[in-house]
N, C-alpha and C positions, 0 to 999 in steps of 0.2 A: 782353509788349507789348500795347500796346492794340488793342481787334480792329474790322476794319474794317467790321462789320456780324451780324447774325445771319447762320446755315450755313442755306442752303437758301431764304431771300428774296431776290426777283428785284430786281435795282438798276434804279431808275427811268431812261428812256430817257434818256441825255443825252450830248450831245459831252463835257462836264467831266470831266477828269480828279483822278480822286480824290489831294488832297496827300498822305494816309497811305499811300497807295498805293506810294511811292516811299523812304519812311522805311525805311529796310535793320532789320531784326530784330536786339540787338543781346544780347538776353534769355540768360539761362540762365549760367552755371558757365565762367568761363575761367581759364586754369592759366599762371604765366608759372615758369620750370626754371631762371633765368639770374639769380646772387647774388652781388655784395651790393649793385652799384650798376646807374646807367641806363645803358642802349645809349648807343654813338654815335651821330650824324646821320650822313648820305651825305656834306657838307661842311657844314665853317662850325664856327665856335666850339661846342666840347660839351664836357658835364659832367666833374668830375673822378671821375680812374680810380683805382685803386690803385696804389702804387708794388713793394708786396710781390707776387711772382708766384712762382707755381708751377706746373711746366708753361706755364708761355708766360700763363698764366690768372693771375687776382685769387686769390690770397692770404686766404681768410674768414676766415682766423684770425691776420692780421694785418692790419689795418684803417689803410694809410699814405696816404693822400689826396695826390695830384701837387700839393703846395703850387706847384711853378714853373706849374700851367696861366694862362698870362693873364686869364681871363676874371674872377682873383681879384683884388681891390684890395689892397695891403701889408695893414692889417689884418688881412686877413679870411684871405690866407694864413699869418700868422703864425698864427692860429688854427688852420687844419685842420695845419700843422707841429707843431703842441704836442700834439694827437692823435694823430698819427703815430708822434710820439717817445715818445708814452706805450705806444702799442702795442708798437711796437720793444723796449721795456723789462723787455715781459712785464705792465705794468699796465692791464687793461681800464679803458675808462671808460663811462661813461652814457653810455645813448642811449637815444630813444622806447623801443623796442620792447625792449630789456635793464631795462627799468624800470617796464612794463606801463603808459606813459605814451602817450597818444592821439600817435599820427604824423605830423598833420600833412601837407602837401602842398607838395612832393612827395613828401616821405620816403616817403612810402605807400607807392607803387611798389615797396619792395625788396619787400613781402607777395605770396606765390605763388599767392593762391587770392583771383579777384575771382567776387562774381556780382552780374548788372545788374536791374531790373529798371524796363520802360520802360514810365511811364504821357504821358496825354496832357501836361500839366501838370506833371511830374514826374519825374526818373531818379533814382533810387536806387542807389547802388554800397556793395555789403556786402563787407569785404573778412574771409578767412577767420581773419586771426591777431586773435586778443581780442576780435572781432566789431566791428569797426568802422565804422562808415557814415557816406558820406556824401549830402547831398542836392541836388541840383539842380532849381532852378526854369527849367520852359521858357517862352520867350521872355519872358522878363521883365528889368527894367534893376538894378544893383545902388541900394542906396537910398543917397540924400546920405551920410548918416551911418550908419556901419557899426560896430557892437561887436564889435570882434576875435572869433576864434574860432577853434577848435583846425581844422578840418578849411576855415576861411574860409565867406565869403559867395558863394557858387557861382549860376552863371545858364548858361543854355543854350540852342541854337539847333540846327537842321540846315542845312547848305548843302549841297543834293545829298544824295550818298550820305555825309557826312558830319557826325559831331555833334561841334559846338564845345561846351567849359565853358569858363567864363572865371572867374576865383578871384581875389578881393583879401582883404584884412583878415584875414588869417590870425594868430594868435594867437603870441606869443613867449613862454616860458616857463624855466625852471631847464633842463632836458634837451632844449629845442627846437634842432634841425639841419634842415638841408637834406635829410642824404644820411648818411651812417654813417660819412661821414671826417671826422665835425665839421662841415661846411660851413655858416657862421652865412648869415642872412637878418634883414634888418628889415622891419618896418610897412610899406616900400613892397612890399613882394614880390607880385608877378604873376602868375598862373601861368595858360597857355594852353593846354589839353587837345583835342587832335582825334583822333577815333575814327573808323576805319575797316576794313571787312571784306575780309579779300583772300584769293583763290588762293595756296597753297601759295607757287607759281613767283614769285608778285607778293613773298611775305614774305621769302623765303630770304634777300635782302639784306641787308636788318635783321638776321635772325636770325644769320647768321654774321656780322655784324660785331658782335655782342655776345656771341658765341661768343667771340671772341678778345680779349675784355675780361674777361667775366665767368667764373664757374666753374659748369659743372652740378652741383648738387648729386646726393649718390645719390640712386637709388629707393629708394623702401619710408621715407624722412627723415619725412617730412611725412604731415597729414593727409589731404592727397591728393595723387597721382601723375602721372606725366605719362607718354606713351604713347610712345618717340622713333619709333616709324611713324607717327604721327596725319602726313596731308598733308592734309587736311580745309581748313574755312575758318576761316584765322586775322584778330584782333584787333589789329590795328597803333594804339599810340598815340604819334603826335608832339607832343613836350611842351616850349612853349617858357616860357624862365626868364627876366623880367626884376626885378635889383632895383638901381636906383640905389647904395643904400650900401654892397653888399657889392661888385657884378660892376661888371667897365670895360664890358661889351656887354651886349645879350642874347644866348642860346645855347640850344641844343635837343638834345634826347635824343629815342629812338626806344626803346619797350617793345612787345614782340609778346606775346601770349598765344594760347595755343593751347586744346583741350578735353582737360582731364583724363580719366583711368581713376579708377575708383572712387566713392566716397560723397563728400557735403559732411559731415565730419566736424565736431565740436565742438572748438574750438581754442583753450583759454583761456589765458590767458599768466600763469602763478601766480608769486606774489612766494618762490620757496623755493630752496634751494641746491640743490637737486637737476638736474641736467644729462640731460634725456632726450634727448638728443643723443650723450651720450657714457656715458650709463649708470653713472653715477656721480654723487659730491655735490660740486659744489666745493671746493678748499681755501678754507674760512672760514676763520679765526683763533676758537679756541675754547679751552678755560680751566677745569680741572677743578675749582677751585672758585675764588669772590669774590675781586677784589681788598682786599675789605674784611672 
């Protein structure tokens, strides 16, 4: 974060209250444990969940998106339905992050390891899976004319102890979704990011109601871990969705992140059959010699 002066020189006399003064610290390494999709909201239309559970939980390894949730237009349902049923099938399909293909926003979010970095002029969000970043400009307005782009044209403010991003022109492509149940978006797509720091007690909300959506993955999975004692200060972001062509409303999701255990590891996402998750190679289909 940017600092509010040299350590050790005396601030000149004055009633003024310094603005950075009140700018919450928002810096360093936060961990979010909760897979594959976004939290609920407290009320009001939110994102879709998985329809495969296990345990009461989301299903990772079967990817069925609630095509019945309203906030889908018939299209754009029949869409995450045709993902569903691929999954269902046993056939994986493309997505960002199964295809080392930029994420995107929101997709981002399913990624467990953010870290921030906050200049005057600038926030920085590195996020840990394939090193992906994106950038926001502070208080500044988005331009007329915008060239789409994979992570959007991001801008930003604080109100209080909070920091808004605001994101249009987000880029559509071959593997471009929402969310990992397929969930398409168009060129209108909106996306409204507020961050906020909270007391343990202030988070628990959130956190357990995305407890009982999402599944915690193990420890020891990932490049880095998460602590299930941390009560420290958590990262709450409320994230609202508007896009005319796909959604009948807008709707919002809630992601907390907490402070991880361990190192910011190197986390690159390699194009190879090999499954370090399950410690073994995919079945590829392979051929001991030419068709030809």
């Amino acid at each position: 974060m940017f600092g509010l002066g040299a350590e050790g020189v005396a601030a000149p006399a004055s009633n003024a209250v310094d603005p950075a003064a009140s700018i919450p610290d928002f810096s360093g390494v936060w961990h979010r444990w909760l897979r594959p999709g976004l939290g609920p909201p407290a009320s009001g239309p939110g994102p879709i969940t998985n329809r495969s559970r296990v345990n009461g939980v989301s299903n990772y390894n079967e990817l069925v998106g609630d095509y019945t949730n309203p906030i889908l237009k018939p299209e754009a349902a029949e869409i995450v339905k045709r993902h569903g049923d691929a999954s269902l099938s046993g056939v994986g399909y493309e997505t960002p992050s199964n295809q080392c293909w930029p994420s995107g926003v929101p997709y981002i979010f399913w990624n467990f390891g953010l870290q921030m970095l906050q200049q005057k002029d600038q926030i920085t969000l590195i996020y840990l899976h394939d090193h992906e970043v994106r950038r926001v400009r502070m208080n500044a307005a988005h331009p007329a004319e915008i060239a789409p782009s994979w992570y959007g044209d991001s801008v930003g403010h604080y109100e209080g102890d909070t920091l808004v991003i605001d994101t249009v022109g987000i880029k559509t492509g071959p593997h471009s979704m929402l969310d990992m149940y397929g969930t398409p978006y168009s060129k209108a797509l909106h996306v409204v990011e507020r961050y906020r720091l909270l007391d343990y007690e202030a988070a628990k909300d959130g956190i357990d109601r995305d407890a009982k959506t999402n599944a915690r993955y193990p420890r020891g999975l990932n490049a880095i871990d998460f602590d299930p004692d941390y009560k420290g200060k958590h990262l709450r972001v409320e994230i609202t969705i508007e896009d005319e062509g796909v959604f009948t409303t807008p709707w919002s999701a809630i992601v907390t992140y907490g402070r991880p255990v361990g190192q910011w590891l190197e986390h690159v996402c390699a194009e190879n059959p090999f499954e370090y998750y399950n410690g073994r190679d995919s079945a590829v289909p392979t051929a001991a010699r030419p068709d030809f």
